[in-house]
Structures are given as C-alpha cells and as structure tokens.
C-alpha positions in Angstrom: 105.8 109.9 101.6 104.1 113.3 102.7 105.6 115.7 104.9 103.0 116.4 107.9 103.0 117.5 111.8 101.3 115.7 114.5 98.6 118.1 116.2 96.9 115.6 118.1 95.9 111.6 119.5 92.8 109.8 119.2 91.5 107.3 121.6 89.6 104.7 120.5 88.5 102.1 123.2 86.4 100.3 120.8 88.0 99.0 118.0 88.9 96.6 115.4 91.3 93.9 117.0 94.2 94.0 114.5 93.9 97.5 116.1 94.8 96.8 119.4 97.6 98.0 120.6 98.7 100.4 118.4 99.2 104.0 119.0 96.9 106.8 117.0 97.5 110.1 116.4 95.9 113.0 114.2 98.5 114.2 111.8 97.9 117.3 109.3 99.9 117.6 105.5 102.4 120.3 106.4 104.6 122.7 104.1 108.7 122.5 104.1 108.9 124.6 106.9 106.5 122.6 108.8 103.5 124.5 109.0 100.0 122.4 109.0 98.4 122.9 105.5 96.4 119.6 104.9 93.3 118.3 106.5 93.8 116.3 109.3 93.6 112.5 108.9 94.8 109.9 111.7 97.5 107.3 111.5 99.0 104.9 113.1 102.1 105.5 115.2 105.5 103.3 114.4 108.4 105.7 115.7 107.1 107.2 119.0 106.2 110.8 117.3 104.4 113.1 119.4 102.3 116.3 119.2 104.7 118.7 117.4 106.9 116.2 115.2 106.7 116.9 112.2 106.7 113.5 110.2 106.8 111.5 107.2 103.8 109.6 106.5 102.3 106.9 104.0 98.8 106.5 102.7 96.8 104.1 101.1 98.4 100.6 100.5 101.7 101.9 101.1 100.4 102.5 105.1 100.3 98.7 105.2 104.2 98.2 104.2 105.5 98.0 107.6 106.2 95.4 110.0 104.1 97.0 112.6 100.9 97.4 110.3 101.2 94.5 107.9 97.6 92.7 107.5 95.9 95.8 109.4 93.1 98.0 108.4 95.4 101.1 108.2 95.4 104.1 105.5 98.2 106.3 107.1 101.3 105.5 109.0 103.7 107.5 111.2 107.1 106.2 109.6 109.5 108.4 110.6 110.2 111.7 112.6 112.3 114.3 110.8 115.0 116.0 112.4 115.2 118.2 109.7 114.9 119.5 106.1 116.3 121.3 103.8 115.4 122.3 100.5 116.9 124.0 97.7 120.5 124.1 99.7 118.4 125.9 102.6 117.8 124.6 105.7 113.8 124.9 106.4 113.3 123.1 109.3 115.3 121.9 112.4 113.8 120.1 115.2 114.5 122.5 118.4 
C-alpha cells in the first residue's frame, strides 16, 4: 500500500467496458504528513475519496484484489481514505 493524496479526476468518455462505471481520479505518492511527492498516476475509485483525501493505494496486480476491480484493466486503486497517521508515537496527519 502507498500513502498518496488525491489532486484531481479524469474523465474518460471513451473507454474500455469493464471500465464503465467506475470512478477515476489522479492521485500523487505523498510523504507522512501528506504532502504530494510522487508523480501523478490515476486510479480507480472504491471508497468515495475526493480531491484532498489523502489515501492508501495499490498498484500493479494487487489493484485488481478488490471486489469492485476484480477482472478489470486496473493498475492503481483507491482503497481506503485515511483519517489519520501517526508515526513514530507522533501524530502527522489528521483529516480536518
């Protein structure tokens, strides 16, 4: 799973049809205190996030483990929206 923060949607009317449906937005590998260090790459949308979440996300093979993606062509999933983290015994995020 990678920490990252959703900084955008895409729209894509044309599509593959295992596609349709779902929800895409651009998401960028963030640092523990959620600021966007990582290229952006899109993903698929399972929890509802929204511009500003940060979330956690999988890649690769992994991005086709849930039931909303299973059998799709999908690299990166939106599987959960953190409320917070804390590292080292220090809080270093909190959703406001």
């Amino acid at each position: 799973m990678v920490i990252s923060k959703v900084v955008g949607s895409a729209v894509a009317t044309v599509k593959d049809e295992n596609l349709i449906g779902t929800k895409l937005l651009v998401v960028r590998e963030a640092d523990v205190t959620g600021q966007p260090i990582g290229k952006p790459v899109v993903a698929i949308d399972t929890v509802d996030a929204g511009v500003g979440d940060l979330v956690l996300i999988a890649a690769g093979s992994s991005a086709r483990q849930t039931y909303m993606t299973k059998d799709r062509p999908v690299d990166a999933v939106i599987m959960a929206v953190l409320d917070s983290l804390e590292v080292d015994g220090t809080v270093t995020y909190r959703k406001s």
